[in-house]
SEFIZA-948561 format. One record per residue (C-alpha): x, y, z; residue in three letters; residue number from 1. Coordinates in steps of 0.5 Angstrom, whole numbers, plus 500, padded with zeros to 3 digits. Each point is the difference from the previous one (the first is absolute). Layout:
((X,Y,Z),"ALA",NUM)
...
This chain:
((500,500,500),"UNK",1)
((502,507,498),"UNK",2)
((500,504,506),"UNK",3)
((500,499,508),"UNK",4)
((493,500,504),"UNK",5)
((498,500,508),"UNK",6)
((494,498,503),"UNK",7)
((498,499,507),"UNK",8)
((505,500,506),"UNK",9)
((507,499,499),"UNK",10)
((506,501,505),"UNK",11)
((505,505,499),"UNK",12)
((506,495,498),"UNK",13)
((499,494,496),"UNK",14)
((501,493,505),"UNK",15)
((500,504,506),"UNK",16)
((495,499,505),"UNK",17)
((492,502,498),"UNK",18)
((495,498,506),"UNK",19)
((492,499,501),"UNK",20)
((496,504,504),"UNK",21)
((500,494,504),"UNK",22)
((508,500,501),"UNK",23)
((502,494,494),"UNK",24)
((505,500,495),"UNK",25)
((496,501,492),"UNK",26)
((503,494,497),"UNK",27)
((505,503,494),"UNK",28)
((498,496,492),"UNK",29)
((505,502,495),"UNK",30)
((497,499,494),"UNK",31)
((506,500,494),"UNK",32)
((500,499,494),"UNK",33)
((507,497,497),"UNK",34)
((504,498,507),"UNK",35)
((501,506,503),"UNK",36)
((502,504,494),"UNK",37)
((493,503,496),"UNK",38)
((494,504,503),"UNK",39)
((496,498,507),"UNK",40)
((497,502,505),"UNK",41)
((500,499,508),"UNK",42)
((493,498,502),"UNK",43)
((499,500,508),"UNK",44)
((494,495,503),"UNK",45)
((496,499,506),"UNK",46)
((502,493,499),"UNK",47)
((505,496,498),"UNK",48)
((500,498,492),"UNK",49)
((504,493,500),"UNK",50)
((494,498,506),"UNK",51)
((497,494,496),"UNK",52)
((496,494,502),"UNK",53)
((499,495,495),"UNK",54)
((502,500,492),"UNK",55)
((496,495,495),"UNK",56)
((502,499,493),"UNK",57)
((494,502,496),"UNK",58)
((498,497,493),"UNK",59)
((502,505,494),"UNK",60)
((495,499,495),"UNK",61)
((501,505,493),"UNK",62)
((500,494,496),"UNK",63)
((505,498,494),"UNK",64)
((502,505,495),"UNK",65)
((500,498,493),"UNK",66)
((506,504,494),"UNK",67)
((497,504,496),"UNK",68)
((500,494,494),"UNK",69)
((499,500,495),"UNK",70)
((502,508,500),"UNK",71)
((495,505,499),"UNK",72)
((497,506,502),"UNK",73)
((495,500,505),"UNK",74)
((494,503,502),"UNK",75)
((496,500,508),"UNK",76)
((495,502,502),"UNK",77)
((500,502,508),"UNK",78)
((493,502,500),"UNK",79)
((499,492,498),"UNK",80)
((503,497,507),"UNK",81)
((496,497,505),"UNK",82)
((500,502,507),"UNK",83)
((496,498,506),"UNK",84)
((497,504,504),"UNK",85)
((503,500,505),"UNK",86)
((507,500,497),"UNK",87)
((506,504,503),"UNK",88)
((507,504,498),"UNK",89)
((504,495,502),"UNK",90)
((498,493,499),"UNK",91)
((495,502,494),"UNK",92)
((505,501,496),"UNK",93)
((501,496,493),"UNK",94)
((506,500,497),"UNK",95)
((500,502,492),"UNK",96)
((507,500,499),"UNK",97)
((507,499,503),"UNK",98)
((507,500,499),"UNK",99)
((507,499,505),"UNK",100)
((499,507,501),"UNK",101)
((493,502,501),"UNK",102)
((493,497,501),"UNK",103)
((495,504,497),"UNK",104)
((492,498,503),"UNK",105)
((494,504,501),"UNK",106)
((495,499,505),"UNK",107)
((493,503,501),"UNK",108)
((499,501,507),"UNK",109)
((493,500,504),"UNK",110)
((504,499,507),"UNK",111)
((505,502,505),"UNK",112)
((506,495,499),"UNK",113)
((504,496,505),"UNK",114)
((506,503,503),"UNK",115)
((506,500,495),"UNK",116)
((507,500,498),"UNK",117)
((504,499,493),"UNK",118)
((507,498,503),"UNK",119)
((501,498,492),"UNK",120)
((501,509,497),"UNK",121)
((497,506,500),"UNK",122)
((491,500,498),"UNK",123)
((498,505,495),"UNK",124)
((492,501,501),"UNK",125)
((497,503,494),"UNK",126)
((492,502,502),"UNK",127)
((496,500,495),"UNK",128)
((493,501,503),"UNK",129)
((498,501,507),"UNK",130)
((503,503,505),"UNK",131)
((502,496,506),"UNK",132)
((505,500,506),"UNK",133)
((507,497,502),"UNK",134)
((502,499,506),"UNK",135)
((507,500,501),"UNK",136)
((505,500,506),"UNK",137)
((502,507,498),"UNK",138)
((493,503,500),"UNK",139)
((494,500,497),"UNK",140)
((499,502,491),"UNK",141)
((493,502,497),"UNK",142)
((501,498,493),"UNK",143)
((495,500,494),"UNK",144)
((499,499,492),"UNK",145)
((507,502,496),"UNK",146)
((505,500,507),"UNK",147)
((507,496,499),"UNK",148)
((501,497,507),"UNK",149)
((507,497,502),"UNK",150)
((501,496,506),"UNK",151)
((507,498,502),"UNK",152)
((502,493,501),"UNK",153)
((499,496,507),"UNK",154)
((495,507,502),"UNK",155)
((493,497,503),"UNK",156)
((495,503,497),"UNK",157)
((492,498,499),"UNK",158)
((496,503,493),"UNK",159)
((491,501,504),"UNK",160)
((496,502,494),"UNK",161)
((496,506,501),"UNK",162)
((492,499,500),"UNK",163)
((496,504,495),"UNK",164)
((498,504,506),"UNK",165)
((506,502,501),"UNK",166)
((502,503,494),"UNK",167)
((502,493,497),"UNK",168)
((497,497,493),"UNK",169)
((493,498,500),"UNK",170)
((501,493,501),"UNK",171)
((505,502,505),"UNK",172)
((506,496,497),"UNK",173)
((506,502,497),"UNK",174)
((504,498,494),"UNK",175)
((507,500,501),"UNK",176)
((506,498,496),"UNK",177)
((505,497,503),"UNK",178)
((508,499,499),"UNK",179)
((504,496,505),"UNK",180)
((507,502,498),"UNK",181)
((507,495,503),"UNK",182)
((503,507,502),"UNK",183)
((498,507,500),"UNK",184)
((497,504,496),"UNK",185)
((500,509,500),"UNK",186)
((501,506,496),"UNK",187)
((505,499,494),"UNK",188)
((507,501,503),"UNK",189)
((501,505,493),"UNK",190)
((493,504,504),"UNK",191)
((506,501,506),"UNK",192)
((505,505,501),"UNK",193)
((506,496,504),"UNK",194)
((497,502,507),"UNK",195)
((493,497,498),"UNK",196)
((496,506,498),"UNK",197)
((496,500,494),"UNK",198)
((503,505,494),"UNK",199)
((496,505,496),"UNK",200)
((499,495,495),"UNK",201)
((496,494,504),"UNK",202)
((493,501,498),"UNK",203)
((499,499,507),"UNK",204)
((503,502,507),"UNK",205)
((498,499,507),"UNK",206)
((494,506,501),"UNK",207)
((498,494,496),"UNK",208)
((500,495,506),"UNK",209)
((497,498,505),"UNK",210)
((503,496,506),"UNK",211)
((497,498,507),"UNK",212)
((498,506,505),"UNK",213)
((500,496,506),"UNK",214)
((500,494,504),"UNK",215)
((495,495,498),"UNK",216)
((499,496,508),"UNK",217)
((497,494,501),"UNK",218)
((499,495,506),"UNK",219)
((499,493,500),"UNK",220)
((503,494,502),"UNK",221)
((501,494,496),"UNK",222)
((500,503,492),"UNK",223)
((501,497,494),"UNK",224)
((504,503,495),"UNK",225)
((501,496,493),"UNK",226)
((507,500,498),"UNK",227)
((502,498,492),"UNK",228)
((509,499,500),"UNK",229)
((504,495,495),"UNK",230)
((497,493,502),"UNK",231)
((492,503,500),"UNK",232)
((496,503,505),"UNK",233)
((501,499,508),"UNK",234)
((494,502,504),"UNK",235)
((504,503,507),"UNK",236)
((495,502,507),"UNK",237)
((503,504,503),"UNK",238)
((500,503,508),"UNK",239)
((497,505,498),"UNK",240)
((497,505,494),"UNK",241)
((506,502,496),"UNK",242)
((496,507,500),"UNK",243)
((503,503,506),"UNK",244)
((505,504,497),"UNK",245)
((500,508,504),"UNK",246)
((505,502,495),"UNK",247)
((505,501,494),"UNK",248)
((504,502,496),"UNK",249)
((505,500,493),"UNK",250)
((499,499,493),"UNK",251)
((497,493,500),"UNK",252)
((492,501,500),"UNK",253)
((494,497,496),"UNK",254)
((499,506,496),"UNK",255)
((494,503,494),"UNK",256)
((500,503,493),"UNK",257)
((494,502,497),"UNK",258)
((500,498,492),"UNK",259)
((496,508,498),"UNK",260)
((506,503,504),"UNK",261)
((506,497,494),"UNK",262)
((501,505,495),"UNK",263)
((501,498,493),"UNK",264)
((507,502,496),"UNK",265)
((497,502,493),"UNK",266)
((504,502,494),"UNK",267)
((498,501,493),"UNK",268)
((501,493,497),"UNK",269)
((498,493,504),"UNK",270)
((504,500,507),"UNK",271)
((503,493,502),"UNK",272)
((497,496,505),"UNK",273)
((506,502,505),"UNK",274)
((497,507,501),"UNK",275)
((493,496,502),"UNK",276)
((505,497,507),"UNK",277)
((497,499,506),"UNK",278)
((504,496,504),"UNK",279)
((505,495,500),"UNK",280)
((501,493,502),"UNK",281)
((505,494,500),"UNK",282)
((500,499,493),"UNK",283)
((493,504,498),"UNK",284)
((498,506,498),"UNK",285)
((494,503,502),"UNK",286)
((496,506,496),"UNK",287)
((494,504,501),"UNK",288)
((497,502,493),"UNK",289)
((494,506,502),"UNK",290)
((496,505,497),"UNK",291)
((505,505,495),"UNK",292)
((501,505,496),"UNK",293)
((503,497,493),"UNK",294)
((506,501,495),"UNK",295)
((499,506,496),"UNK",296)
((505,500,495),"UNK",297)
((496,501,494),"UNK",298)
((501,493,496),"UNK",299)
((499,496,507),"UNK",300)
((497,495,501),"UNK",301)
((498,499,508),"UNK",302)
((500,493,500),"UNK",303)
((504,494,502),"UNK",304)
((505,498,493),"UNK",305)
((500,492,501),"UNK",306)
((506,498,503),"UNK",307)
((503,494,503),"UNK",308)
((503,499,507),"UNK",309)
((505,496,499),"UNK",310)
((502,500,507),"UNK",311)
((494,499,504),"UNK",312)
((492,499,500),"UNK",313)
((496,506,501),"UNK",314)
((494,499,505),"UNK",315)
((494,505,498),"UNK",316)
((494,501,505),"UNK",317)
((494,507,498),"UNK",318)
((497,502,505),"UNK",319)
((497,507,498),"UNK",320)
((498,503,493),"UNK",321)
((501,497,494),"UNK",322)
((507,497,497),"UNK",323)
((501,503,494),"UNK",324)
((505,495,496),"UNK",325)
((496,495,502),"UNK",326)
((493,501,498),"UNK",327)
((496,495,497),"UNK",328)
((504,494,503),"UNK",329)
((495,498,505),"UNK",330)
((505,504,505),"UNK",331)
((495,504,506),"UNK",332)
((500,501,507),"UNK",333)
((504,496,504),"UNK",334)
((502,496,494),"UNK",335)
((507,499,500),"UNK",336)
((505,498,494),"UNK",337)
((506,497,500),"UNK",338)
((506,500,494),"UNK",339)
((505,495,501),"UNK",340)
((507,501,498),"UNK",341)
((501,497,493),"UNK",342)
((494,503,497),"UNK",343)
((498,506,496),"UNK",344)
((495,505,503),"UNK",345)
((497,506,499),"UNK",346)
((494,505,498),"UNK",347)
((493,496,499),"UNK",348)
((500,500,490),"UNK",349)
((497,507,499),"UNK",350)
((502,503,507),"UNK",351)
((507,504,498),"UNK",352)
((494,504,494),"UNK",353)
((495,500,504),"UNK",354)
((504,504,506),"UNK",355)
((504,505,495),"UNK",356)
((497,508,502),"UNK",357)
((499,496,508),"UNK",358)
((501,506,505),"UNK",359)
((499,496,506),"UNK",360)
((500,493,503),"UNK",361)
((495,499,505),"UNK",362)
((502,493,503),"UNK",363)
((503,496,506),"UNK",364)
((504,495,501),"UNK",365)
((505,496,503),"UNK",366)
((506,496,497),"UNK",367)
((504,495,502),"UNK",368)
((507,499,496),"UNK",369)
((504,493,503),"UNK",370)
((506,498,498),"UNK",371)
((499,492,500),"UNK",372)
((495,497,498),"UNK",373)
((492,500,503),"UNK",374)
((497,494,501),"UNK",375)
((493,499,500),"UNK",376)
((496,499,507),"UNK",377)
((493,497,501),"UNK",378)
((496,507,500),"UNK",379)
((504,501,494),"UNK",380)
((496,493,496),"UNK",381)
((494,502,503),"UNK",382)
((500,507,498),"UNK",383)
((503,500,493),"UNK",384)
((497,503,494),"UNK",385)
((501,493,494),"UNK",386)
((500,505,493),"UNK",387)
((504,505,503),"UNK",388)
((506,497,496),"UNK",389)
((497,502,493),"UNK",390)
((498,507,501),"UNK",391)
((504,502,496),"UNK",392)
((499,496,494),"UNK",393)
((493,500,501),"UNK",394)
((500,492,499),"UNK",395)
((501,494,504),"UNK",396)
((506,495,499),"UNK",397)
((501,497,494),"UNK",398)
């Protein structure tokens, strides 16, 4: 994280004596990421955070993954997945797509999830609809529709969807996208001065985050908590709720940005995807593409020339608007396409003319660039499109 944060009541000097009202040390965690040599922050609980009373492996049941064989492009539609009622953020997942370096699932979610720790990476959480709270030991954050929340490795957290009496969609659910990184995930380091601080170039800077403002504390004894880490996932009880902490501070903490405050880099002929980038993670690119003034050189043509990405499979996901390049492919709402590696893709036939004399793009979505592989999940088989393929032949295969 980009810049320092205190919330809560800390001591004047790290690792020195900080006592309760009643006369008990606070119970110091340091929670850090690369060894002791990158970012933290020092965390002060009421109680003590390695008290465990029971741990139970607890089955890992995504499914199996397929390759993308034979290759093709693909087509998903999200909007078509089924979830039950009483589905949450967590367990409801349904992985679409995975690699070595990410998992990528999405979930519709009615209810509040277990207590829950990623021990693998980082979690990206895009909202695309309804609003919901995430509960963390750093505090609280209200997040709602185009928020990009970030949870760091190994911080307990919760997501309780928000009911329609509360402000929350009108069934009450909200619909995330989710990716589960194996390491961490920010700013690109080309955003950041060498001291961290985002440069005048960024599309986006830290008036754009948002951070816990206080503690979140909890009581109860005997608390599960569901922890994913290398060999699968790990129910632990502990002593007492891991929501006991009084305060904190430094540059590691679970933080939101909202999509509508990117800012689009524009020029006067087709930007590269690059200008679009959001985030980075460990051998994936994450970009938010959102409503834009576009090329005004007078012989542009605004939309996407057909490009192959030779290196990596490009994952897109619309969420608002209408997608240009795309239209007439069956593409929609909480449609997501995916273009692997080895194969040609661009604009929709007829959509470079039809765009030619565009001023304006009103469309959202995000994109997923990855640098292995994506193979293919179960909700990926359920949700897909078959005819997607050949959208820009017009026919089926031969």
């Amino acid at each position: 994280m980009p810049f320092y944060r205190q919330v809560g009541d800390i001591p004047a000097k790290r690792h020195t004596q900080f006592r309760s009202p009643q006369g008990s040390l606070y119970a110091e965690e340091l929670m850090g990421v690369e060894g002791f040599s990158a970012d933290s922050a020092l965390l002060y609980h009421r109680n003590l955070p390695t008290a465990i009373v029971n741990a139970v492996a607890v089955p890992d049941e995504r499914g199996p993954l397929q390759p993308n064989h034979p290759l093709k492009p693909r087509s998903y539609r999200t909007q078509d997945l089924k979830f039950t009622g009483d589905a949450d953020a967590v367990t409801g997942r349904r992985r679409m797509f995975a690699n070595s370096d990410v998992t990528i699932a999405f979930a519709v979610a009615a209810e509040p999830s277990p207590l829950y720790r990623n021990a693998m990476g980082d979690e990206l959480i895009y909202v695309q609809g309804g609003s919901a709270t995430v509960e963390t030991i750093y505090g609280a954050l209200d997040v709602g529709d185009g928020d990009y929340v970030v949870i760091p490795t190994s911080c307990t957290y919760r997501i309780a969807p928000h009911s329609a009496g509360r402000g929350g969609s009108a069934d009450g659910t909200v619909r995330l996208l989710i990716l589960e990184a194996r390491g961490h995930v920010g700013p690109p380091k080309r955003y950041l001065s060498a001291k961290g601080q985002f440069l005048e170039h960024s599309p986006y800077c830290e008036r754009d985050l948002r951070g816990p403002a206080e503690p979140m504390l909890t009581e109860g004894t005997d608390v599960d908590v569901l922890v994913r880490h290398r060999a699968g996932l790990t129910r632990y009880t502990y002593a007492n709720h891991p929501f006991d902490v009084v305060g904190w501070d430094g540059c590691l903490y679970p933080w939101v940005f909202n999509i509508d405050d990117f800012e689009p880099i524009t020029g006067r002929v087709h930007q590269p995807p690059p200008v679009h980038q959001t985030f980075e993670g460990p051998n994936f690119v994450v970009c938010s593409f959102c409503p834009r003034k576009v090329d005004y050189h007078p012989q542009s043509i605004p939309v996407p020339y057909n490009h192959a990405n030779v290196d990596s499979d490009e994952l897109m996901f619309y969420v608002r608007g209408d997608y240009e390049a795309r239209k007439g492919s069956g593409i929609g709402i909480g449609s997501m396409s995916l273009h692997p590696s080895g194969f040609t893709h661009g604009p929709q036939p007829g959509a470079a003319e039809g765009s030619i004399g565009a001023e304006f793009f009103d469309e959202t979505a995000v994109m997923v660039d990855t640098f292995a592989p994506l193979d293919l999940g179960e909700a990926a088989e359920a949700a897909e499109d078959p005819g997607y393929a050949w959208t820009w032949s017009g026919r089926g295969p031969a």
